[in-house]
VMD Tcl script that draws the C-alpha trace (Angstrom):
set ca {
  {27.12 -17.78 14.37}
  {27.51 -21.39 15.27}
  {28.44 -24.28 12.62}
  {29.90 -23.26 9.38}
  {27.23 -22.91 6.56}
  {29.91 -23.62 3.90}
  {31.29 -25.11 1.26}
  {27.65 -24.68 -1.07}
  {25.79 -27.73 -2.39}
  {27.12 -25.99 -6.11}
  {30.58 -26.12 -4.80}
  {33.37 -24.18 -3.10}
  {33.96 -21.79 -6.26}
  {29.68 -20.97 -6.38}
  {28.82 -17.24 -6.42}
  {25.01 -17.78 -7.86}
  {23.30 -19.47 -4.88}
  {19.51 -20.16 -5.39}
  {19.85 -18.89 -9.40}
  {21.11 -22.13 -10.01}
  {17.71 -23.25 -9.76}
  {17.12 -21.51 -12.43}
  {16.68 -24.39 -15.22}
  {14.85 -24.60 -18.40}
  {12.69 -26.74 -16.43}
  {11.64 -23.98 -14.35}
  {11.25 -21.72 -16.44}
  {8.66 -23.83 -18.83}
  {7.02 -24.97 -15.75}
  {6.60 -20.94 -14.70}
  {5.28 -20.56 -18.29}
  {2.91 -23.07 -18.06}
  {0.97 -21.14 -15.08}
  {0.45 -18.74 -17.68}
  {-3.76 -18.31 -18.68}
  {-4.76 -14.92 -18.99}
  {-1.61 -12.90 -19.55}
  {-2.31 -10.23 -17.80}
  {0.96 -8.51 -16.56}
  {1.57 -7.32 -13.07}
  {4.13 -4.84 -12.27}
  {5.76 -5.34 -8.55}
  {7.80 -2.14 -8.60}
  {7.56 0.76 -7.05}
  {8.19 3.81 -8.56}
  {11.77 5.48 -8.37}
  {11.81 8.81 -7.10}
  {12.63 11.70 -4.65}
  {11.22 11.58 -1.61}
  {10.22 7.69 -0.95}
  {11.08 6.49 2.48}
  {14.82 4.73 2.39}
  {16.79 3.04 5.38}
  {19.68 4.74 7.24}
  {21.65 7.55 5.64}
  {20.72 6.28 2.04}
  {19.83 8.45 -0.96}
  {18.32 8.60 -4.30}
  {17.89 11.66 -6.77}
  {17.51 11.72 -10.23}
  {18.22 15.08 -12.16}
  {18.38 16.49 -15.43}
  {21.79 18.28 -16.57}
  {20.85 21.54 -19.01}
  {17.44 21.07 -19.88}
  {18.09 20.19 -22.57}
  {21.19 18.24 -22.01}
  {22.70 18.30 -25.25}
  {22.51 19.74 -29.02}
  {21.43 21.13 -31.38}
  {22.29 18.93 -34.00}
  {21.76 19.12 -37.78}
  {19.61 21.03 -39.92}
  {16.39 19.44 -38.01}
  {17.74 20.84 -34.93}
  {17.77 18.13 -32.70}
  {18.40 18.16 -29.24}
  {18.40 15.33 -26.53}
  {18.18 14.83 -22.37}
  {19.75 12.54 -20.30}
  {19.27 11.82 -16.64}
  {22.27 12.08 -13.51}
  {21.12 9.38 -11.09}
  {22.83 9.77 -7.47}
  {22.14 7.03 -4.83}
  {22.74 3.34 -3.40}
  {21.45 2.03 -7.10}
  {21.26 -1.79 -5.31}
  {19.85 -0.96 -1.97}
  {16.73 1.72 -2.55}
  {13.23 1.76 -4.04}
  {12.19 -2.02 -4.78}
  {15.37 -3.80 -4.49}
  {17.28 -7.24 -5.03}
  {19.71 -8.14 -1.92}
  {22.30 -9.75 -3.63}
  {24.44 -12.38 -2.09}
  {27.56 -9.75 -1.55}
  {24.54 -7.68 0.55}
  {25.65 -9.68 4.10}
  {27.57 -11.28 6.01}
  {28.50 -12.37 9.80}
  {31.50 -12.41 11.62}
  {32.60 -16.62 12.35}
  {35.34 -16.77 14.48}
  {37.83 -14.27 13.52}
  {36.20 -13.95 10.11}
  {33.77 -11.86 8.11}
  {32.16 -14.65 6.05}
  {29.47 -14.36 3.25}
  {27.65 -16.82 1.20}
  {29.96 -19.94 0.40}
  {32.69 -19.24 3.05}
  {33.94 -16.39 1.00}
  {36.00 -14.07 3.24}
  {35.72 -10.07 3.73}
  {39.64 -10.57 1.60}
  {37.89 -12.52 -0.87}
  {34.49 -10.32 -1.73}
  {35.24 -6.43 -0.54}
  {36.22 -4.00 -3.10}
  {35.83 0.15 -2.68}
  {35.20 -0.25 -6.81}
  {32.66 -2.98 -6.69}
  {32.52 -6.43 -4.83}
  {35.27 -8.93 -6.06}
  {32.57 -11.70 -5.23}
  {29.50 -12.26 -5.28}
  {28.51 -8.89 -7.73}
  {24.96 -9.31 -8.99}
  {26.42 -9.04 -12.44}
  {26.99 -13.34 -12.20}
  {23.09 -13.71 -12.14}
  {21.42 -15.29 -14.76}
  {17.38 -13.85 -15.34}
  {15.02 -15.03 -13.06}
  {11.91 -16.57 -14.51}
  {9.85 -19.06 -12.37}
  {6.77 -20.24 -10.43}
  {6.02 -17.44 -7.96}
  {3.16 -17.69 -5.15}
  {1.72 -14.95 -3.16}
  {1.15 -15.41 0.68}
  {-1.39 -12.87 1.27}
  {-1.29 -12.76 5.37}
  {-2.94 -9.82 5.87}
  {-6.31 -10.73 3.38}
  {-5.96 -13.89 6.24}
  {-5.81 -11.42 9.44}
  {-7.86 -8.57 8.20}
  {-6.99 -5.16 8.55}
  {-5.25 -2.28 6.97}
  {-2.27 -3.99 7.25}
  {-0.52 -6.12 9.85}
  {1.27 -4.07 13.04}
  {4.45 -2.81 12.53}
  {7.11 -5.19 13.93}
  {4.65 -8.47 13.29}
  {6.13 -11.55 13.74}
  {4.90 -13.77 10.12}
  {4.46 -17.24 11.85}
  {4.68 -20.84 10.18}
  {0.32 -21.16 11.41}
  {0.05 -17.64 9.28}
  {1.84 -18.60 6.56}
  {-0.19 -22.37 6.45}
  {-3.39 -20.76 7.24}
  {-3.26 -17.94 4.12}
  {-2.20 -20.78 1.91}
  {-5.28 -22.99 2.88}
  {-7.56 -20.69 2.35}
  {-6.13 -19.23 -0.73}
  {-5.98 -23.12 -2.30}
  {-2.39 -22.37 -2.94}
  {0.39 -25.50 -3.14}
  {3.06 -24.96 -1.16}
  {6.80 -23.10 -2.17}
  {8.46 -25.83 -4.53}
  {12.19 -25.65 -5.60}
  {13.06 -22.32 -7.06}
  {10.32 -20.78 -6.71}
  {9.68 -16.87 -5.45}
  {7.17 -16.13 -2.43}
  {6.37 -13.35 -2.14}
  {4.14 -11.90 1.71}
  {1.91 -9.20 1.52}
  {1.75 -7.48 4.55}
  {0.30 -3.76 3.74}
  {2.98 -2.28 4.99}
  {3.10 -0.48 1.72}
  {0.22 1.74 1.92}
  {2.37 3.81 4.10}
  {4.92 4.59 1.35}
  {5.55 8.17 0.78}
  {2.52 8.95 3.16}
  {4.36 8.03 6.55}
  {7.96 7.01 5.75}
  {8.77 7.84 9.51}
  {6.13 5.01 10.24}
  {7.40 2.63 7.44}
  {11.01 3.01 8.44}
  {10.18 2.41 11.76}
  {10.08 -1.31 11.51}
  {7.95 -3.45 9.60}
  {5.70 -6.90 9.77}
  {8.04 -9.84 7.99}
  {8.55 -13.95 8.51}
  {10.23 -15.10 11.66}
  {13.59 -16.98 11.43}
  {11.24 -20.69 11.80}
  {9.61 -19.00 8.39}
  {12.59 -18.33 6.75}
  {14.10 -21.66 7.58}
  {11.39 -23.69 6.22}
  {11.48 -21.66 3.16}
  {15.38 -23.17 2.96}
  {14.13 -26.30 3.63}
  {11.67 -25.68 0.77}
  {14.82 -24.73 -1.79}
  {13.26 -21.24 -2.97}
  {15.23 -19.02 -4.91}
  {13.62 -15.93 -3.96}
  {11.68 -14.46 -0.55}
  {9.96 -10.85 -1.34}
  {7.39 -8.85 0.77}
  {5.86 -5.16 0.69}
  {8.42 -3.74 3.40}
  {12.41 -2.51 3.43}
  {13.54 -5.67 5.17}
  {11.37 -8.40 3.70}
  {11.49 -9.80 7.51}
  {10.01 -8.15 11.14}
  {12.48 -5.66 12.26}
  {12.74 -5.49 15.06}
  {12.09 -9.08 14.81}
  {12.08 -11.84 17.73}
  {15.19 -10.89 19.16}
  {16.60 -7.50 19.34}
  {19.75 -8.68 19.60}
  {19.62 -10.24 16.53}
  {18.34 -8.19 13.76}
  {17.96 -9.05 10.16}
  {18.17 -12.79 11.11}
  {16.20 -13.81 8.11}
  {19.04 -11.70 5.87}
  {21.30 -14.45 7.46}
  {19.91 -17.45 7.11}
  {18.51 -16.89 3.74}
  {20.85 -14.82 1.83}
  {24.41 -15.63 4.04}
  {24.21 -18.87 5.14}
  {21.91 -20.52 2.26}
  {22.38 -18.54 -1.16}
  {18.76 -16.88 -1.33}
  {17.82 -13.96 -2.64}
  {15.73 -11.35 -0.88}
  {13.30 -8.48 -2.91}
  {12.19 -5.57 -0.74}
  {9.64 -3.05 -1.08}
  {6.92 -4.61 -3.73}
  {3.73 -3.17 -4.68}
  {1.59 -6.65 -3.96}
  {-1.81 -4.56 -3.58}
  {-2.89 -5.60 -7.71}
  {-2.26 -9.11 -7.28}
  {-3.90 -9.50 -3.97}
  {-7.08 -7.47 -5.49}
  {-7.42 -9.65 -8.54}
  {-6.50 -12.82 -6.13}
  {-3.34 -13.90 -8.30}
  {-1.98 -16.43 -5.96}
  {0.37 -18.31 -8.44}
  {2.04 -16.70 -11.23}
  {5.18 -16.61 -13.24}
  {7.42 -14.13 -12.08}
  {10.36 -12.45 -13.85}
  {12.77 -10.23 -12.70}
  {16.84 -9.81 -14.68}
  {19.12 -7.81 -12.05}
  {20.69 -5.23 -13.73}
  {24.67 -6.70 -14.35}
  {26.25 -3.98 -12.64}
  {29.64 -5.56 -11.94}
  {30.23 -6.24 -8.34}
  {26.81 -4.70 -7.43}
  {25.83 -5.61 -4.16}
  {21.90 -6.12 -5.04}
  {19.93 -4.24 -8.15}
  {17.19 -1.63 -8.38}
  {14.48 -3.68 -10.01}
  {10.80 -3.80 -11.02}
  {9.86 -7.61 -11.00}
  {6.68 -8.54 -12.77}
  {4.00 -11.25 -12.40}
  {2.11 -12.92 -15.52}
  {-1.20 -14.72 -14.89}
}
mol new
graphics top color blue
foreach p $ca { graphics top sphere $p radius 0.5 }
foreach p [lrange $ca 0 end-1] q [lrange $ca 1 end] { graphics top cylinder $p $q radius 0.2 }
display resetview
């Protein structure tokens, strides 16, 4: 992988990456973009049958129906749910920063240097578990590429370049990514959800690796988009897929969300928002199932 991306600028011990931009600052700037307060929910909806990536799973079933009781004179009874699946890594998801990692020599390294030794555990990461996050609540901006190219939505396997990215800003009138804040790309790639999975698996449109590195040099926290990889799979080189996963989330401490529901905040032409999202502190979770939000 070429020169060492270690120790972090928050130190050799650091297992939050970009959430330590995460400061009151932030988060009173994020509430000052607040006028209407209208909510916008960026989550797709958990379920059977929605397309996932490799071998994963997700079900969600109801023991006894119903699960338990009576109780009491009233005669109560009650349901729960048995939930069987990657919990991190379907639906719209959080990579964490225990997601990746590359080999460097003769070692597996992750975020910070920390060693396959140091982070794997069969019973939950011993590094680098989502569970060290604090919430998320900053300035988030929408790059809607495909209201820039037209369409239905961009060709699987599109290559997001820096003139896209520039040109949907300038005509949007958006500023550019500050420090720790979330973009998000809209791509359409989501209208195929649970109509074509075989299509949406397939590959998908995302930012090339000259994207993703200006968004480091930009100090985000957070890089989302409608698709499973948040990046163009198969990307610019074959060779080397899920770059972006490397340079954000390995080498550089930044989060990645997957699979949003942008179409709301593209229709009412919400460009810049507040956006919230609290991984769920599952202890040495890789990433977290999540439904981030937008406020206007």
């Amino acid at each position: 992988m070429g020169k060492d991306w270690w120790p972090s600028p928050w130190g050799p011990a650091d297992e939050r990456g970009a959430n330590n931009r995460m400061t009151p600052a932030k988060a009173l700037e994020a509430a000052r973009l607040i006028k209407t307060g209208r909510t916008y929910q960026l989550g797709m909806i958990l379920e059977s049958g929605i397309p996932l990536f490799g071998s994963r799973h997700v079900s969600v079933t109801i023991p006894g129906g119903p699960t338990g009781g009576p109780f009491g004179t009233h005669v109560l009874y009650y349901n729960d749910e048995m939930f069987s699946g990657e919990i991190g890594q379907v639906g719209s998801q959080f990579d964490g920063l225990g997601h990746i990692s590359n080999k460097v020599g003769n070692e597996i390294r992750y975020y910070n240097g920390f060693t396959q030794d140091q982070v794997g555990g069969a019973y939950g990461l011993q590094k680098l578990g989502v569970h060290n996050l604090k919430p998320f609540f900053t300035r988030g901006i929408l790059v809607d590429v495909l209201a820039h190219k037209g369409g239905e939505r961009l060709p699987t396997n599109y290559v997001i370049t820096m003139d896209d990215v520039m040109q949907s800003l300038r005509k949007q009138g958006t500023r550019e990514p500050g420090e720790g804040d979330a973009v998000l790309f809209r791509t359409g790639h989501i209208k195929l959800w649970k109509k074509d999975n075989a299509e949406f698996t397939k590959g998908c449109p995302g930012p090339s690796n000259t994207v993703a590195r200006w968004l480091v040099e930009k100090k985000i926290c957070v890089m989302g988009a409608d698709t499973w990889a948040a990046e163009a799979v198969p990307g610019e080189d074959p060779n080397r897929p899920f770059e972006c996963h490397t340079i954000l989330i390995a080498m550089n401490g930044i989060f990645i969300n997957e699979n949003l529901n942008l179409e709301e905040i593209s229709r009412d032409k919400v460009y810049e928002f507040a956006w919230s999202f609290n991984p769920l502190p599952l202890k040495g979770a890789t990433g977290s199932p999540g439904n981030s939000v937008a406020i206007a």
